[in-house]
Each structure stands twice: as structure tokens, then as C-alpha cells.
C-alpha positions as CSV (number, residue, x, y, z in Angstrom):
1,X,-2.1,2.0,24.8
2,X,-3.0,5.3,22.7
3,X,-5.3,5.3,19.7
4,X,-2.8,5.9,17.2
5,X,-1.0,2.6,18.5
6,X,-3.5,0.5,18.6
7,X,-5.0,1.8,14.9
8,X,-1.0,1.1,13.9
9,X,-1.1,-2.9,15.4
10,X,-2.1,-4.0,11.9
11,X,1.2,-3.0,10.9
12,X,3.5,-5.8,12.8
13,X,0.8,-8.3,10.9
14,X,1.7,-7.1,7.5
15,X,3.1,-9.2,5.0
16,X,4.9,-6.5,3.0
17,X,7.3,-6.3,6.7
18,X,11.1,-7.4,5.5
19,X,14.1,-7.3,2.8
20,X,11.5,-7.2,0.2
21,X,9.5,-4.4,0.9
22,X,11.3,-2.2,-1.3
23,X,8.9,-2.9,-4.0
24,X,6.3,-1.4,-3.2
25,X,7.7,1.7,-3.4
26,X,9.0,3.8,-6.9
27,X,12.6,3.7,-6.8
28,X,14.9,6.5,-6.4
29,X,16.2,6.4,-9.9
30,X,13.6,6.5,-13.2
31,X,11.7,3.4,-13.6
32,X,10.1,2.6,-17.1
33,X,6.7,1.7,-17.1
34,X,7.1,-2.0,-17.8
35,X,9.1,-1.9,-14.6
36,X,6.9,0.0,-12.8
37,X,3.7,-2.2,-13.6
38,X,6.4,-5.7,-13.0
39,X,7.0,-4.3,-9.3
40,X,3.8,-3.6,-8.7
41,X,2.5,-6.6,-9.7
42,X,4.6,-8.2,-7.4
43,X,3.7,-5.9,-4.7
44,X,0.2,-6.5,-5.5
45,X,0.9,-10.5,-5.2
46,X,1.9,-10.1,-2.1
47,X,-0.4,-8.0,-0.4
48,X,-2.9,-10.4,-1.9
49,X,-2.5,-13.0,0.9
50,X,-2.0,-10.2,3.4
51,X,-3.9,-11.1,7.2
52,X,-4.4,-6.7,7.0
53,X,-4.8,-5.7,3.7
54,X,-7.9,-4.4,4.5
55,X,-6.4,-1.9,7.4
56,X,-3.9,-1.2,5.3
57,X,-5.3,0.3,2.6
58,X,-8.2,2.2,4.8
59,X,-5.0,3.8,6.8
60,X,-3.6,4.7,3.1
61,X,-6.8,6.4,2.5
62,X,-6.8,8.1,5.3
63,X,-3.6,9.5,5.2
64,X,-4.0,10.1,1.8
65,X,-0.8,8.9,1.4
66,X,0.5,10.1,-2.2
67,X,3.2,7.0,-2.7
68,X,3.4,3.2,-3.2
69,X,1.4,0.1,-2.8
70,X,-1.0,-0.1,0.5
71,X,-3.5,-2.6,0.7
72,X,-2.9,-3.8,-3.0
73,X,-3.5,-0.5,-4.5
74,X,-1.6,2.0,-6.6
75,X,-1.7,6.0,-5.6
76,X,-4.0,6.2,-8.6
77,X,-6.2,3.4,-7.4
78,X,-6.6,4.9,-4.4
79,X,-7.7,7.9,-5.4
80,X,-10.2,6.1,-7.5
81,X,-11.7,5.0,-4.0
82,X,-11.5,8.4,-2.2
83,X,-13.1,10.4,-5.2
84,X,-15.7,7.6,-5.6
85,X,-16.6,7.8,-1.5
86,X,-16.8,11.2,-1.7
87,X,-19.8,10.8,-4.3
């Protein structure tokens, strides 16, 4: 098994796996901010009980990926973290 799959196995734990994943990612059409906030809330609610939350968000970091919920964060919360590691 390779590095990159076994750094990925926390991914087949994840409760955000299924029909609902959708939200916790931005639509393709505009989404108000109420909206916005409502889905992620949900998201958030979800990845609360999450077995890998904490992989999650450390690969979201890493990655610096720019989109969505990972590990119960936001893009912006995330970059909170990164800019606050980075001292």
C-alpha cells in the first residue's frame, strides 16, 4: 500500500461519505449568505460526530484546499489555522 493511500484511508471512515455530501460544498448557482451559513451549519453538524475529523481537516490544510467544509471548518477558518501555524 503507497503513502498517499494509506494517508487517504481516513476517507472511507468519513461521515460526510453519501447523498448528502453536497452540502458541504457552495453550490453552483449564487447562494445568499443566510443559505450559505444554514448549509454550513449543517455541514458543521455533521462533521461534528465524524470518527476523522481530525485527518480531515489536517489533509484540508495541507492541500490548502480553497473550497468547502473539511474537518468542520470553512475555507476562511482554515486559513485562520494555517496563518496562525505559520506564526
Amino acid at each position: 500500500m503507497s503513502v498517499q493511500q494509506v494517508e487517504e484511508l481516513w476517507q472511507e471512515k468519513a461521515a460526510c461519505r453519501g447523498p448528502h455530501s453536497a452540502i458541504f460544498f457552495p453550490p453552483a448557482q449564487f447562494e445568499r449568505k443566510d443559505e450559505k451559513e444554514e448549509r454550513e451549519v449543517k455541514a458543521k453538524s455533521i462533521c461534528a460526530s465524524c470518527p476523522v475529523r481530525q485527518p480531515c481537516l489536517e489533509f484540508a490544510i495541507r492541500i490548502r484546499e480553497p473550497h468547502g467544509i473539511w474537518g468542520g471548518l470553512n475555507e476562511l477558518e482554515r486559513k485562520q489555522i494555517v496563518a496562525r501555524r505559520a506564526g
